[in-house]
N, C-alpha and C positions, 0 to 999 in steps of 0.2 A: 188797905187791901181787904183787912177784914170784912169795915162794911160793905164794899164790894161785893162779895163774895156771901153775902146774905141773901142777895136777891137771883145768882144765877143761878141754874138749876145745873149742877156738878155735885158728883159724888164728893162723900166726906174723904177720900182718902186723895183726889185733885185738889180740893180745897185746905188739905192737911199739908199739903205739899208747899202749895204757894202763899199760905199765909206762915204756916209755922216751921216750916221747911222741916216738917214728920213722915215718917213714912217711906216706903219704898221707893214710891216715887221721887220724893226728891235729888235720887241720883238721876232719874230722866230728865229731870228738869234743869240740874246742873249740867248735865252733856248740852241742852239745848246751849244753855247759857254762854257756855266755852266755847261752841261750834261756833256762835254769832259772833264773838268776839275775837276771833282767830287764836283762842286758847290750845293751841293742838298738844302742850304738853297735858292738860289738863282733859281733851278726848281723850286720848292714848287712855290714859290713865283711867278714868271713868266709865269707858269702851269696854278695855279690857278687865277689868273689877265685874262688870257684867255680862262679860259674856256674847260681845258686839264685835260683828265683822267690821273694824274702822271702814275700811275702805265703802261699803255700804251706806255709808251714815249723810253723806253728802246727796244721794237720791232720795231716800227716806226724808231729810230736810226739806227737798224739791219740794215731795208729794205734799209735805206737810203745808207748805207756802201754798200751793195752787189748792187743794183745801179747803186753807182757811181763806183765802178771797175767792172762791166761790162761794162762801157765804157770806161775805160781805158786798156781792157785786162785783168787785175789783176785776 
């Protein structure tokens, strides 16, 4: 992941997240991670620690999907 993450062009605190799981972000990234895998105890929990309307989280997900395959085509 690291070398990966040499050549994208992502801020240091994205890249801090998903190589070294630092930073604030990382709890974003762990909500993603638990939403994709049907972790709901672990939304809840993550959710709420931040300050997230759960219920919200599944359209914000949407937006993110449709998104990221607009840039890739899809």
């Amino acid at each position: 992941m690291a070398h990966l993450m040499e050549n994208l062009p992502l801020s240091g605190r994205i890249k801090g997240a998903l190589v070294d799981g630092k930073g604030q972000l990382r709890h974003y990234l762990r909500l993603v991670a638990c939403h994709e895998t049907g972790d709901w105890e672990g939304v809840s929990e993550i959710a709420g620690a931040l300050g997230l309307d759960e219920a919200q989280l599944p359209g914000h997900h949407m937006e993110a999907l449709v998104w990221a395959n607009s840039l890739t085509g899809f």
